[in-house]
C-alpha positions as CSV (number, residue, x, y, z in Angstrom):
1,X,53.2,1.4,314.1
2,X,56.4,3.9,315.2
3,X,57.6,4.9,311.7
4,X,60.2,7.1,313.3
5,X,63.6,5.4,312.4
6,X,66.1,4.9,315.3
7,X,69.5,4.8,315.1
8,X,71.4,2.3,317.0
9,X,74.3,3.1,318.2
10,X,77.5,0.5,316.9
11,X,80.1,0.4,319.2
12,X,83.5,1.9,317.0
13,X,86.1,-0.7,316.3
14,X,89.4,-0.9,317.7
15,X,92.1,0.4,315.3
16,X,93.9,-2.6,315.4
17,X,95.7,-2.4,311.6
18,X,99.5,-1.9,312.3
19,X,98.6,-5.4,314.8
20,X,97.4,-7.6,312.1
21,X,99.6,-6.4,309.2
22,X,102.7,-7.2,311.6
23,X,102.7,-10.6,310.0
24,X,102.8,-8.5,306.3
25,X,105.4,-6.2,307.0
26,X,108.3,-8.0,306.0
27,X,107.1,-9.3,302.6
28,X,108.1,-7.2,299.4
29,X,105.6,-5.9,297.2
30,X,106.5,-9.0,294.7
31,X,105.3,-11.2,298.2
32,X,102.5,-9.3,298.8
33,X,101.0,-10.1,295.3
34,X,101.9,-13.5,295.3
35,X,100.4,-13.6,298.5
36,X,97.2,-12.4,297.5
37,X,97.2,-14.4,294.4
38,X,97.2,-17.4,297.0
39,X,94.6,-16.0,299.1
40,X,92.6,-15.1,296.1
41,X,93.4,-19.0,294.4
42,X,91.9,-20.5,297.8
43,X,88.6,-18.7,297.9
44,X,87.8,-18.6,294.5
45,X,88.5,-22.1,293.8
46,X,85.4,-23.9,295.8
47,X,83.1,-22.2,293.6
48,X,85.2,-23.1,290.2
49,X,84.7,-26.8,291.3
50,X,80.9,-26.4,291.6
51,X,80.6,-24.2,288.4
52,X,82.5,-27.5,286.8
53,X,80.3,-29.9,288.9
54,X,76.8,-28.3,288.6
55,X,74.6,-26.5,286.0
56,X,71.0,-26.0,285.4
57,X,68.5,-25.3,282.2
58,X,69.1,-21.7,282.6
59,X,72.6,-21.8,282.5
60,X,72.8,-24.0,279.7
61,X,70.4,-21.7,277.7
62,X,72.9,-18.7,278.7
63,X,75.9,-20.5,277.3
64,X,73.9,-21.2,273.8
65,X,72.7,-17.9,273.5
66,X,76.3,-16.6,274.0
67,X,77.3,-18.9,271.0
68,X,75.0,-17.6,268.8
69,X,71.5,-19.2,269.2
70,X,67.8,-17.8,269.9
71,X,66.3,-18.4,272.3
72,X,63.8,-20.9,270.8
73,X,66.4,-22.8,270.1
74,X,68.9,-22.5,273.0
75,X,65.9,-24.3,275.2
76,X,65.6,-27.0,272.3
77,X,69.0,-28.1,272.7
78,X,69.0,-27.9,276.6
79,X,65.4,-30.0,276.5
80,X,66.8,-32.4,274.2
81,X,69.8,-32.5,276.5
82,X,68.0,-33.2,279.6
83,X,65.4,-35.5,278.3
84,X,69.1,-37.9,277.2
85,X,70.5,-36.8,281.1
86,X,73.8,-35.3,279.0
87,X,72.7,-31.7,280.3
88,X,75.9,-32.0,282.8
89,X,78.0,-32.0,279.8
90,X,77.3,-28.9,279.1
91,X,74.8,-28.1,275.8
92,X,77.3,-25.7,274.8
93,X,80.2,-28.3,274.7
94,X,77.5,-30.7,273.1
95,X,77.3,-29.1,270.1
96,X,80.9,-28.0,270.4
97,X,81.5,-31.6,269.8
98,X,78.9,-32.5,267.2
99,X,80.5,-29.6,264.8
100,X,83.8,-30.5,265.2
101,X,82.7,-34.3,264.7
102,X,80.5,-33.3,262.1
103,X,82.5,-30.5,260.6
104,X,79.4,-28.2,260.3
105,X,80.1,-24.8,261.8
106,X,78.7,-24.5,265.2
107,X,75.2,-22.9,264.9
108,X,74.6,-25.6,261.9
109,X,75.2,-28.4,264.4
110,X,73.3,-27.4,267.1
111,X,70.1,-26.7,264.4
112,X,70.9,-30.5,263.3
113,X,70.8,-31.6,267.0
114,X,67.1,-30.2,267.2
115,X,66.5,-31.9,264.5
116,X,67.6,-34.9,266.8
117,X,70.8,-35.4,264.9
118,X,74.4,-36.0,266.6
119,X,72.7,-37.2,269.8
120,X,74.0,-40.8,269.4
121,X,77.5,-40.0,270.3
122,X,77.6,-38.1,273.3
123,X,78.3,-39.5,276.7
């Protein structure tokens, strides 16, 4: 086996800039930005449609954890949650809802949804 690293030899890349920013060189700084907000808008926004449209156990657990819970009890909400198929909901905004329903503060709900309480509710 050669352990010698070779280099390869890329070929350099034709300064083409003042080409492709003819298009550009009209717009005003305010264009530019707005621009680039547009730009930014369009390829960002294909994966803000799957964040809404999928999630998973270990995201769900994040989200909890963030709100306040343990661990232990982040993946006893998200169990629960999956075993009544309302995990696409989102576990955080399932016990969002069952304390504002319930008027219990947040990590009071969620503890009472352990327990197997609030669960009727949610679609």
């Amino acid at each position: 086996m050669n352990d010698r690293i070779t280099s390869v030899k890329v070929p350099e890349r034709e300064d083409d800039f003042e080409v492709r920013r003819k298009h550009l060189e009209a717009l005003s700084d305010e264009e530019l930005k707005k621009r680039f907000w547009v730009l930014a808008d369009k390829v960002v926004s294909p994966l803000i449609e799957e964040a809404k449209a999928y999630t998973s156990p270990s995201i769900e657990r994040s989200v909890l954890l963030r709100m306040g819970f343990s661990g232990p009890e982040a993946k006893a909400i998200v169990t629960k949650a999956l075993e009544k198929g309302l995990l696409g909901h989102g576990a955080g905004a399932l016990v969002l809802k069952a304390s504002n329903r319930s008027g219990l503060s947040v990590k009071k709900a969620g503890l009472e949804m352990i327990k197997g309480k609030f669960w009727e509710n949610e679609t």
